[in-house]
KEKE-3310 file (N, C-alpha, C; in steps of 0.2 Angstrom, whole numbers, plus 5000, padded with zeros to 4 digits):
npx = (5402:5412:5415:5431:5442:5450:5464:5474:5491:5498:5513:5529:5532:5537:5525:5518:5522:5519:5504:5503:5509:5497:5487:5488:5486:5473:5460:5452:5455:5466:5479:5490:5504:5510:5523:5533:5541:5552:5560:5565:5560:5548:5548:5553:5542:5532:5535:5536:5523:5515:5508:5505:5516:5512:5518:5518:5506:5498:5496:5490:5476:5471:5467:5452:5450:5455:5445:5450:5461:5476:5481:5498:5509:5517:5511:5509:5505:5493:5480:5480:5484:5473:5462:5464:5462:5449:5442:5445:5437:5438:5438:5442:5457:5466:5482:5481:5487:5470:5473:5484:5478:5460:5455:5460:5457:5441:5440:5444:5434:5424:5426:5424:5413:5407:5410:5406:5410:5418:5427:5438:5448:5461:5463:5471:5468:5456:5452:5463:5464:5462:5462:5448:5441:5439:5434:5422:5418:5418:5407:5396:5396:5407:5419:5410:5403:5413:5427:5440:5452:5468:5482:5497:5510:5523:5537:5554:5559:5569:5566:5559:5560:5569:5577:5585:5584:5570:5553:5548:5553:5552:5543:5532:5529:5525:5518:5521:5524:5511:5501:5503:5506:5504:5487:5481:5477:5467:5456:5453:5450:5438:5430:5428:5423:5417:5417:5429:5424:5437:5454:5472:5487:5505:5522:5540:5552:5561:5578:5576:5566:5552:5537:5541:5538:5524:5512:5495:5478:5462:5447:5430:5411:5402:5410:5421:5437:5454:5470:5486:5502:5512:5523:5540:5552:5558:5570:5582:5570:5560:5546:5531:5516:5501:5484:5475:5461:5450:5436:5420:5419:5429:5446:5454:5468:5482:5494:5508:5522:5534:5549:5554:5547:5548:5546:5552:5549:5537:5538:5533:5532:5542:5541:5533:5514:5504:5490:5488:5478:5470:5460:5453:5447:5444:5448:5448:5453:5462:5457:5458:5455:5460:5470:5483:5485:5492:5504:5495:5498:5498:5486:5478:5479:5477:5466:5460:5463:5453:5442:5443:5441:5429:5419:5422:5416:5404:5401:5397:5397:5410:5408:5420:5434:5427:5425:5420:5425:5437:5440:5436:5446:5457:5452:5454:5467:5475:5469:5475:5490:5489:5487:5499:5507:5504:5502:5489:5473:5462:5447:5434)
npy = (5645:5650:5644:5639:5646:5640:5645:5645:5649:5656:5662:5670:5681:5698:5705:5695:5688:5700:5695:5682:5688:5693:5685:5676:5684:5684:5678:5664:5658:5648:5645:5638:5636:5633:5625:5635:5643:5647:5639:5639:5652:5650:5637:5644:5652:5647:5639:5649:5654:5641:5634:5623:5615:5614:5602:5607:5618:5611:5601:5610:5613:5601:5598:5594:5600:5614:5629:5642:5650:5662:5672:5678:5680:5687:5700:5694:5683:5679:5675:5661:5655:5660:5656:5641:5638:5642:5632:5622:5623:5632:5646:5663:5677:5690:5697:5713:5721:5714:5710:5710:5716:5717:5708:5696:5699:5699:5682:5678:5685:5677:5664:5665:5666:5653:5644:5647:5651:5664:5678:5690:5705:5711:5727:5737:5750:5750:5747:5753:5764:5777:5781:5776:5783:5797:5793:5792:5803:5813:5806:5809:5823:5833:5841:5848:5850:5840:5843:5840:5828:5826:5814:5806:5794:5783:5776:5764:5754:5747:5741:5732:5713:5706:5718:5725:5715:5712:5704:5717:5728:5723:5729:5718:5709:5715:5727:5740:5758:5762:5751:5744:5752:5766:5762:5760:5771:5775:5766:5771:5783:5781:5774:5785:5796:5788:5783:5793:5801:5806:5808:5813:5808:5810:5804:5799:5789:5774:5768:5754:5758:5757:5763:5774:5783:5794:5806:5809:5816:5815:5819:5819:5816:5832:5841:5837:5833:5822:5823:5814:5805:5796:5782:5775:5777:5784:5790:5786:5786:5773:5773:5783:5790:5798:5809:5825:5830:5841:5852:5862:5867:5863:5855:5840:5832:5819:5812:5797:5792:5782:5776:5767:5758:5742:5729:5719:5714:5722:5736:5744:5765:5774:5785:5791:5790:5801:5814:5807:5810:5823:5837:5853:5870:5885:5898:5891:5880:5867:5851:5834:5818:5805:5798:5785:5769:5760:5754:5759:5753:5738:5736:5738:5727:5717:5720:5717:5703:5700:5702:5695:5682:5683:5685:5672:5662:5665:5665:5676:5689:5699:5716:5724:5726:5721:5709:5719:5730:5727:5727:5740:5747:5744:5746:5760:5762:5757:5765:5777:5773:5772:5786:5789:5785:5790:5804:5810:5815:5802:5796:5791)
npz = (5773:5760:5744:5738:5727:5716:5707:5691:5688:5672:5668:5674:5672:5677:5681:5682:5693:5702:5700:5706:5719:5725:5723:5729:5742:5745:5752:5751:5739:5728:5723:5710:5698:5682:5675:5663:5655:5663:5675:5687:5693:5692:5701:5713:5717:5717:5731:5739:5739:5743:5731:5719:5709:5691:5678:5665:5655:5649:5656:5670:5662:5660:5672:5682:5694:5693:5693:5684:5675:5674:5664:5663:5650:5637:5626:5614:5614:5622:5615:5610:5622:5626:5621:5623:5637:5640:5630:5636:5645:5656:5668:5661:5668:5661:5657:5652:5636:5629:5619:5603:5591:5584:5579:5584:5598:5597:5593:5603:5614:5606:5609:5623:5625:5615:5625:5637:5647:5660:5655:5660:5657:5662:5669:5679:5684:5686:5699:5706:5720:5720:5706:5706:5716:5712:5699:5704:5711:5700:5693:5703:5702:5709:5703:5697:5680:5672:5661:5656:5657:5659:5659:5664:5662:5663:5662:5665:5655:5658:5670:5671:5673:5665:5661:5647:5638:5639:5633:5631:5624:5608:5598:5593:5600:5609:5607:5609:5617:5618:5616:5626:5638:5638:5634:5648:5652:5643:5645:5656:5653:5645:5653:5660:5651:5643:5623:5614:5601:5591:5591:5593:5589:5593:5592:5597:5593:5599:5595:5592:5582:5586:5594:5607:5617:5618:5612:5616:5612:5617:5610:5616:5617:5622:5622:5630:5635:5634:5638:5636:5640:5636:5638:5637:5639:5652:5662:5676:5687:5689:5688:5684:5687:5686:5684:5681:5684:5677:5681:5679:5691:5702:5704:5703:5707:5706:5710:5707:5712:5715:5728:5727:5718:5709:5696:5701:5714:5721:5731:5746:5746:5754:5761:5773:5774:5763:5760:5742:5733:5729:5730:5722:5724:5719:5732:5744:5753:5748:5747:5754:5747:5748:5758:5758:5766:5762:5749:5734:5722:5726:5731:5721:5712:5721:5725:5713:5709:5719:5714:5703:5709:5716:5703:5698:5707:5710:5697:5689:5676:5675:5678:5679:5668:5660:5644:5633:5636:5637:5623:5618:5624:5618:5603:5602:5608:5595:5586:5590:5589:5574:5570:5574:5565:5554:5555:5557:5561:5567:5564:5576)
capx = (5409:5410:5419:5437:5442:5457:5468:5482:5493:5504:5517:5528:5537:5538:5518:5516:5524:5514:5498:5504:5507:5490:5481:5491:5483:5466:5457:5447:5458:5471:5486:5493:5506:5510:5529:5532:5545:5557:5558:5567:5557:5539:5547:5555:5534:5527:5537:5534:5515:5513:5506:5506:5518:5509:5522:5515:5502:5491:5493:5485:5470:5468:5465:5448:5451:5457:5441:5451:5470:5476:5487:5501:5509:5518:5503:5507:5503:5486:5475:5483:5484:5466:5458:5466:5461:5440:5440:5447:5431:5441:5438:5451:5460:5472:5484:5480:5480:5467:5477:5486:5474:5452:5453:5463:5451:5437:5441:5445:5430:5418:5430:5421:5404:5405:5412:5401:5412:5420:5435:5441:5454:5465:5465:5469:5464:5446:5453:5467:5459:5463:5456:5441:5438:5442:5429:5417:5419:5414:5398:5392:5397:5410:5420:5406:5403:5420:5433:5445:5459:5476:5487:5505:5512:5530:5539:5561:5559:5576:5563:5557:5564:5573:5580:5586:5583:5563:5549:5543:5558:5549:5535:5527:5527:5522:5513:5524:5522:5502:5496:5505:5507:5496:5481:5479:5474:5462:5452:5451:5445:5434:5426:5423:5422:5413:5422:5430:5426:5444:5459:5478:5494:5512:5526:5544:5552:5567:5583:5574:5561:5545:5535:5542:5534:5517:5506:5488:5473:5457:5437:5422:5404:5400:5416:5423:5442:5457:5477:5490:5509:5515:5533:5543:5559:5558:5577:5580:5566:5556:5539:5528:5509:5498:5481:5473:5453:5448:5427:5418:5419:5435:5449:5457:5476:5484:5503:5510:5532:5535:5555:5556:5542:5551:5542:5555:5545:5535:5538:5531:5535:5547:5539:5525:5507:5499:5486:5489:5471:5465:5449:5454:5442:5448:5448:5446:5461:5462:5451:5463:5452:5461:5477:5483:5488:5496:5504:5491:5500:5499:5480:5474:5481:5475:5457:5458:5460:5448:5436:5440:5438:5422:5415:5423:5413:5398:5397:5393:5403:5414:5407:5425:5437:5424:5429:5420:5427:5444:5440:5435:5452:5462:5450:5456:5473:5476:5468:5483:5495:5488:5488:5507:5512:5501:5504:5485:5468:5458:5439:5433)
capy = (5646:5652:5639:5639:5644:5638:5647:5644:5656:5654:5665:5673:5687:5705:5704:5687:5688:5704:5692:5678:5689:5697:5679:5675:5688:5684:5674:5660:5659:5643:5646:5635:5638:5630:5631:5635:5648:5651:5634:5643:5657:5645:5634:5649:5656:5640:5637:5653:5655:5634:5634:5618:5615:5608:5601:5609:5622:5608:5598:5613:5613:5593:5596:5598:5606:5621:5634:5647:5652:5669:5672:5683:5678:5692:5702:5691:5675:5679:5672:5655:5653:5660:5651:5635:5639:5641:5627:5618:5621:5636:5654:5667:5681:5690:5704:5717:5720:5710:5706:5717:5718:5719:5702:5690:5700:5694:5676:5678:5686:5672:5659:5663:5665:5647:5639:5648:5654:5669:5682:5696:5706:5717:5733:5739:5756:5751:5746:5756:5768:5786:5782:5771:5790:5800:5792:5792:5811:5817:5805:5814:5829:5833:5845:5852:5847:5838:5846:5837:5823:5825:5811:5803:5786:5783:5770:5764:5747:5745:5740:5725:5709:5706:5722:5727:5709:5708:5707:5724:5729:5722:5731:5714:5707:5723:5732:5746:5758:5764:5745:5741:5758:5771:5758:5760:5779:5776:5764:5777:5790:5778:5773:5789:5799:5785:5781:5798:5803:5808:5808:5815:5805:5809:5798:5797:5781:5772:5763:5748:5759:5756:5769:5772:5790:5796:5810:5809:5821:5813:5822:5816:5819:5838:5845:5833:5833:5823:5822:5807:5808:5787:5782:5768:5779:5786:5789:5785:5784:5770:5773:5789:5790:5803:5812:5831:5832:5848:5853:5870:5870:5861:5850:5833:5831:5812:5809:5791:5789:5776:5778:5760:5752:5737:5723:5711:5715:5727:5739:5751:5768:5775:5790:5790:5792:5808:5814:5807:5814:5831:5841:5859:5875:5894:5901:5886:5874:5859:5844:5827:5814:5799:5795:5779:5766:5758:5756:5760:5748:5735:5737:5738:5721:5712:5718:5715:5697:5698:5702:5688:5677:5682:5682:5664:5658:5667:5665:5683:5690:5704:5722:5728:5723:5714:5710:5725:5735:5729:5726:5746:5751:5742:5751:5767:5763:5755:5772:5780:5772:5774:5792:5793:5783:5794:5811:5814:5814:5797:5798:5782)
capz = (5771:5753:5739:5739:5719:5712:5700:5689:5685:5667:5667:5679:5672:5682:5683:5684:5700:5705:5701:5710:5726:5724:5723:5738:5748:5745:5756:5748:5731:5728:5719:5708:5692:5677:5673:5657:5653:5669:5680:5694:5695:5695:5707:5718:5719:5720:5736:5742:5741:5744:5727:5715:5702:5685:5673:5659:5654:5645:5664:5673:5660:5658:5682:5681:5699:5694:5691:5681:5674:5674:5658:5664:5646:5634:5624:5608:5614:5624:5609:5610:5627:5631:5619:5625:5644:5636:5626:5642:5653:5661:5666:5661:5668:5656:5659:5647:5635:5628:5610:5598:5588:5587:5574:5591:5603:5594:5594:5609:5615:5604:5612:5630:5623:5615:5630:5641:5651:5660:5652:5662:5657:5671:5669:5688:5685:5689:5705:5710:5724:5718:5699:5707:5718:5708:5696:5708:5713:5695:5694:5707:5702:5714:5700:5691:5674:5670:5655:5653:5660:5659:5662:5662:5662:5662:5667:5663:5653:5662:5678:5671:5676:5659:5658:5639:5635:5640:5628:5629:5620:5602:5597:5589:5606:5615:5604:5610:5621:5616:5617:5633:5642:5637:5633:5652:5653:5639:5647:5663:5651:5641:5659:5664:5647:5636:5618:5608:5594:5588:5593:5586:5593:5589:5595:5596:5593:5600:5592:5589:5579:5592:5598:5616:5619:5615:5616:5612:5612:5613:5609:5617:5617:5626:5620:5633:5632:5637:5635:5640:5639:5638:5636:5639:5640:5658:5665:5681:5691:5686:5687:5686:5685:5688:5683:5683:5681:5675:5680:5681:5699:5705:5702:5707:5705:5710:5706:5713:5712:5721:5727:5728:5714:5706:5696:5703:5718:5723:5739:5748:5745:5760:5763:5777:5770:5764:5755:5737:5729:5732:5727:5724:5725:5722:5735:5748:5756:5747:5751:5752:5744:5747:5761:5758:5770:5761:5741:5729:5716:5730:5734:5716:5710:5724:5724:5704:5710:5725:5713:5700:5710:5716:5701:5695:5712:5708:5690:5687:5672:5676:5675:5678:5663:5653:5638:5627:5639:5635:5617:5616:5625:5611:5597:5603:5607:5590:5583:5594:5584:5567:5570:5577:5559:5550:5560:5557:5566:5566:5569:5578)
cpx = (5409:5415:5426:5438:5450:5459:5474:5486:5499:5508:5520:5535:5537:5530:5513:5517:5520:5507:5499:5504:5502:5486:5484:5486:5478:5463:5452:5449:5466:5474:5490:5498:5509:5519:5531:5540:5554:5556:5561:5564:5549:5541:5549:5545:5531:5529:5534:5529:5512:5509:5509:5511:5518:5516:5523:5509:5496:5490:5488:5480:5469:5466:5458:5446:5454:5451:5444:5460:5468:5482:5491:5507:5512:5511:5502:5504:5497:5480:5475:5481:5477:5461:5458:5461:5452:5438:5441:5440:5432:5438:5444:5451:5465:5474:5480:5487:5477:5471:5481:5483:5465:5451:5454:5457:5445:5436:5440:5437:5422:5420:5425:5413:5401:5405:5408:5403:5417:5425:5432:5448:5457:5468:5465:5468:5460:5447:5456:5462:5457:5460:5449:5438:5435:5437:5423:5413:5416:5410:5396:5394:5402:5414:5417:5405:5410:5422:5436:5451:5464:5479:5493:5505:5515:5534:5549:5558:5564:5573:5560:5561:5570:5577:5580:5585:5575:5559:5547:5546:5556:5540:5528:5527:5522:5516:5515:5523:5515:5500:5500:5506:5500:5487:5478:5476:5468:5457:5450:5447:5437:5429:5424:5420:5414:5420:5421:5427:5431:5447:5466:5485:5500:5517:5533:5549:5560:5571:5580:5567:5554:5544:5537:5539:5531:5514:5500:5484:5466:5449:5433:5417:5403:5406:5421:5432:5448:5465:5480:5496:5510:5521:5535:5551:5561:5567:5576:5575:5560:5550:5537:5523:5507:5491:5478:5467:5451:5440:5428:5420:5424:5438:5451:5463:5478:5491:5504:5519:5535:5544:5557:5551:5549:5548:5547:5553:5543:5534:5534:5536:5538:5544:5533:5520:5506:5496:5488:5481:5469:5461:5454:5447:5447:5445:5448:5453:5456:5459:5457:5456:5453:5470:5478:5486:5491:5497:5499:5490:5499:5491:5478:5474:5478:5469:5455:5457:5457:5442:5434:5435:5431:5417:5415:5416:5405:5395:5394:5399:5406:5410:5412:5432:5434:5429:5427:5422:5437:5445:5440:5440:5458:5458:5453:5465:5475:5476:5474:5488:5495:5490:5495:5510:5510:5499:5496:5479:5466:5451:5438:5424)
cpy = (5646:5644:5644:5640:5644:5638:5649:5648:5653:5661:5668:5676:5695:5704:5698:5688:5692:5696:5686:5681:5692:5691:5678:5677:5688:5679:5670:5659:5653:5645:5641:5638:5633:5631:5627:5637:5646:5647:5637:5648:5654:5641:5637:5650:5650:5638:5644:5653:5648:5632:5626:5619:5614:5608:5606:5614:5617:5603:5602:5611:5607:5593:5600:5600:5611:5624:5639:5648:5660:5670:5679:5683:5688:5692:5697:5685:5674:5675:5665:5652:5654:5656:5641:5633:5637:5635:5619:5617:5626:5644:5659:5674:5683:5697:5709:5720:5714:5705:5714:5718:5715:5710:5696:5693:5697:5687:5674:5679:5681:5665:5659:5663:5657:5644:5641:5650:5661:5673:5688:5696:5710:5723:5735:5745:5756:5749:5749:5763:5775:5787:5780:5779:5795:5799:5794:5800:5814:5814:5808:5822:5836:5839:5849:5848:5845:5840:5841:5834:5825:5819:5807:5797:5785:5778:5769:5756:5742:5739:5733:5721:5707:5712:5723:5721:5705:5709:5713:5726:5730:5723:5726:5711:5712:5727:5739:5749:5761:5757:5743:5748:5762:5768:5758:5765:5777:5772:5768:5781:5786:5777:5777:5795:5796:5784:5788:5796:5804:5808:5810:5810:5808:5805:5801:5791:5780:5767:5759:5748:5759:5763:5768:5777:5792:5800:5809:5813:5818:5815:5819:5821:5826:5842:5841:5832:5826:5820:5816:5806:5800:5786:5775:5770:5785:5785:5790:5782:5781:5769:5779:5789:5796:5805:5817:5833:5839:5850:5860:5872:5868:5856:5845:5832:5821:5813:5805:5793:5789:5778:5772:5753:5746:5733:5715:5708:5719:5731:5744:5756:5772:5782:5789:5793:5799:5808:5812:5808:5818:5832:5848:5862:5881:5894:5897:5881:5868:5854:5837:5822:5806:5799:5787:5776:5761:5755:5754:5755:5740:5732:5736:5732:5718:5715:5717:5708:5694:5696:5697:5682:5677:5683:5674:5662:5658:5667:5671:5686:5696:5711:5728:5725:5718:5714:5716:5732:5736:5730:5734:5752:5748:5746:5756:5766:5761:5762:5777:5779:5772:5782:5793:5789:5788:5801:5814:5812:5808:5797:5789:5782)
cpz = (5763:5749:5739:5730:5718:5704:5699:5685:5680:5666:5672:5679:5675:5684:5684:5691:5706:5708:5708:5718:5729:5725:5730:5744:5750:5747:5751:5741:5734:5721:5716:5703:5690:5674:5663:5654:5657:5674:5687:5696:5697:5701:5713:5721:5720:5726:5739:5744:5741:5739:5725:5710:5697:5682:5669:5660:5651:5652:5669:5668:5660:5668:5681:5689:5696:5691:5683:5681:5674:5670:5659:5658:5642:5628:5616:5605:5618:5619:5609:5617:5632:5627:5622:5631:5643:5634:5631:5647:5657:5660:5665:5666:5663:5656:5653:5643:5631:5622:5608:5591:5586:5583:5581:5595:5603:5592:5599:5615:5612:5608:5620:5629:5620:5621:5635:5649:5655:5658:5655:5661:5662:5670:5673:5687:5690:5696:5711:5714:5721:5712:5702:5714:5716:5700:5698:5709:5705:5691:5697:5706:5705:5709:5697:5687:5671:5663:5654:5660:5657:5663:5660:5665:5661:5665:5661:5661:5658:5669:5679:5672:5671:5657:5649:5635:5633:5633:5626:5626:5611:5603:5595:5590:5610:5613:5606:5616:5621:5618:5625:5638:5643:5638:5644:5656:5649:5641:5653:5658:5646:5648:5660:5659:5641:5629:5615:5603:5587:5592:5587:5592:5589:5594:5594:5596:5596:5595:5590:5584:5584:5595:5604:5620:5615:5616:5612:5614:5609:5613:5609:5617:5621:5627:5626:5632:5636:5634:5641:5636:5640:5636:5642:5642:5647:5661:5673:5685:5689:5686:5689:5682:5689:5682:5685:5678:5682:5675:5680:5687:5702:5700:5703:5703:5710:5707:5712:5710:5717:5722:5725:5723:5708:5701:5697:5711:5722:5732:5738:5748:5754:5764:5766:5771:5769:5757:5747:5732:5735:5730:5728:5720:5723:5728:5742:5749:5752:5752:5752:5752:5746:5753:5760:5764:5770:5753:5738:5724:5720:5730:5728:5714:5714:5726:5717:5706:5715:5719:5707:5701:5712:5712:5699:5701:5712:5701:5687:5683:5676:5672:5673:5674:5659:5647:5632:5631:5637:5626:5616:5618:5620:5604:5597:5602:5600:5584:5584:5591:5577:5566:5571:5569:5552:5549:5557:5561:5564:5569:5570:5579)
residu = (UNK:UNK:UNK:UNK:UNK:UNK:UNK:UNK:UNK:UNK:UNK:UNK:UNK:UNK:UNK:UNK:UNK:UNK:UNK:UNK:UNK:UNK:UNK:UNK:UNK:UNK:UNK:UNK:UNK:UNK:UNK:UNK:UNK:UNK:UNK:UNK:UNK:UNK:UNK:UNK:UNK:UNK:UNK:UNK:UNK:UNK:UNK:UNK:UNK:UNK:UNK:UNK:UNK:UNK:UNK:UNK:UNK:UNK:UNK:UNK:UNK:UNK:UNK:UNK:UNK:UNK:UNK:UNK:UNK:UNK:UNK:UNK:UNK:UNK:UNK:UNK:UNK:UNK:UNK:UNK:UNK:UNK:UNK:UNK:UNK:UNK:UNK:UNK:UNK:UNK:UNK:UNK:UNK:UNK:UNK:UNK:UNK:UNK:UNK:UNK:UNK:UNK:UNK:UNK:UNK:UNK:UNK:UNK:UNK:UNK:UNK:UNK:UNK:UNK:UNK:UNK:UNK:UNK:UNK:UNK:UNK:UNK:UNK:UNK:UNK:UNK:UNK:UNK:UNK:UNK:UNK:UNK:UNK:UNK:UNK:UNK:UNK:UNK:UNK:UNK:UNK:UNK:UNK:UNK:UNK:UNK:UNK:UNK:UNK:UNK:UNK:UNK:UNK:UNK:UNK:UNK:UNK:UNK:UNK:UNK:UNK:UNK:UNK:UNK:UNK:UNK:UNK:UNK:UNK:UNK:UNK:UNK:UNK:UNK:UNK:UNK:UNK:UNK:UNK:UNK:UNK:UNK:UNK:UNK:UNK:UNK:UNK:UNK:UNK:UNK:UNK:UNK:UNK:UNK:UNK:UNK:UNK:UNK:UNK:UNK:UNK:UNK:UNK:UNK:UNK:UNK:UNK:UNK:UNK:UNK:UNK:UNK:UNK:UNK:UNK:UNK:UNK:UNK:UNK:UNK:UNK:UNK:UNK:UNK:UNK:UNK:UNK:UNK:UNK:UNK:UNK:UNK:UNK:UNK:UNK:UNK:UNK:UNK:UNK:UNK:UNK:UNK:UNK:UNK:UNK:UNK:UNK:UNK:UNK:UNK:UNK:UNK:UNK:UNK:UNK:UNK:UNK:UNK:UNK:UNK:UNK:UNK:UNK:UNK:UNK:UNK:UNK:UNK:UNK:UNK:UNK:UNK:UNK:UNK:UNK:UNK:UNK:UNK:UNK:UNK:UNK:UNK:UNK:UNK:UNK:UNK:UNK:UNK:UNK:UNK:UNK:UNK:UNK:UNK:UNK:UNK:UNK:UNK:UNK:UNK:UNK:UNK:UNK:UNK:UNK:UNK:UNK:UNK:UNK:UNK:UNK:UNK:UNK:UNK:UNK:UNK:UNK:UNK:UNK:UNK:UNK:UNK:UNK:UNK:UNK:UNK:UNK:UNK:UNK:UNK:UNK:UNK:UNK:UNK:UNK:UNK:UNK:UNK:UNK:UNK:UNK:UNK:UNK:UNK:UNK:UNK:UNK:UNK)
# end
């Protein structure tokens, strides 16, 4: 019977909530949370998921039962709050991204090296099926020698649980949409690319000044290419993800739009299953790659915190969202926004 790991989740606004129903799910994983922000919202989930409810945030780290917190926190207060968590004795999880800038990263990241213990950050790519396929498929060669990615990332701020009121709102909470949106493609392409060389970003900005839509273009090693469309001003239909891998010898297209994705709670999409990754060939019918059986967005989350937990239990750092993994999708995406205020190339 493996150990039972106990983690404490601070925060539990639109993705806080995700997390919490994602720990839920997972067999061998105790749920407590810390109320901090939103006492009806932590004691709504605390009931829910028969979770604990600490006082305080310095209650949960002073239990030296709880293993590990999981900081679902706005991006400007991760550095505080993960250092805190380290210096406690604790291991972290922490949404992405990691900081808003490579100076907090780096504290951050000597923070778990003094303490001697684990930090992962959550970047569900690495786990959502279609990219973790779809990665897979062009290690082995499955397109040929891979070109280039394309992909888009879209979403209505409207969706989060704060509406026009949430953090994302303030770019010097958010980091915008490049550090909180886009920063999730470039870790895809940095995984299965490696780190560009250059990149050019241009942006549109919304009312409040913030970048809210981004295009970027970014060159790697063996003339290696890829582009990515991020935006926070999505009308409508409140979320739209998609990529289209380009090789010598085939292609792989994904597009998800959910009818019904929320982050005040996430549903399944209403339309029966079907292929959502394909393989194309000239001249050859489509391959389907991947049928879901069920939401993608669903599935990704709660094996992100399958797999927490089983490193906290095992003591074995994380090879997916390490920390130089997230530090070197903040390098880039950083680079992304220097370019969009600077409307010129950045070499990295």
């Amino acid at each position: 019977m493996f150990k039972t790991v106990k983690i404490g989740l601070v925060g539990t606004g639109g993705i806080g909530q995700v997390h919490a129903r994602s720990h839920a799910a997972v067999e061998g994983t105790e749920l407590s949370i810390a109320s901090l922000i939103q006492p009806d919202v932590e004691r709504r989930l605390a009931d829910e998921h028969g979770a604990r409810l600490y006082e305080s945030y310095e209650a949960m780290l002073n239990d030296d039962a709880v293993d590990a917190v999981d900081i679902c926190l706005p991006n400007d207060l991760h550095r505080d709050y993960i250092v805190r968590a380290l210096e406690a004795g604790k291991h972290v999880l922490c949404e992405k991204p990691i900081a808003l800038d490579l100076d907090d990263a780096d504290a951050m990241i000597g923070a778990a090296s003094a303490s001697r213990r684990l930090l992962m950050v959550a970047h569900p790519l690495r786990f959502w099926p279609e990219y973790v396929i779809a990665k897979q498929a062009v290690d082995v060669g499955h397109v040929g020698q891979p070109q280039l990615i394309t992909a888009w990332r879209m979403v209505s701020l409207l969706a989060s649980t704060q509406g026009d009121r949430g953090w994302r709102h303030d770019p010097k909470r958010s980091g915008g949409a490049v550090l909180d949106m886009q920063i999730h493609d470039i870790d895809f392409f940095a995984w299965t690319f490696g780190k560009p060389h250059s990149l050019v970003s241009r942006g549109i900005r919304s009312p409040d000044g913030a970048l809210s839509h981004v295009f970027t273009h970014l060159e790697f090693e063996e003339n290696k290419q890829a582009f990515v469309e991020s935006s926070f001003m999505l009308k409508g239909n409140p979320l739209g993800i998609g990529f289209r891998i380009l090789g010598t010898q085939r292609s792989i297209e994904y597009r998800y739009l959910p009818r019904t994705f929320s982050l005040h709670g996430v549903e399944n999409q209403e339309d029966p299953p079907e292929p959502s990754l394909v393989l194309y060939e000239w001249g050859k019918d489509p391959v389907p790659l991947h049928t879901p059986e069920e939401d993608s967005f669903i599935v990704a989350f709660r094996e992100e915190m399958r797999y927490f937990a089983e490193c906290v239990r095992t003591r074995r750092p994380p090879e997916h969202g390490s920390p130089a993994q997230a530090r070197l999708a903040l390098e880039i995406a950083l680079a992304s926004r220097r370019s969009c205020e600077s409307r010129e190339m950045v070499q990295l």
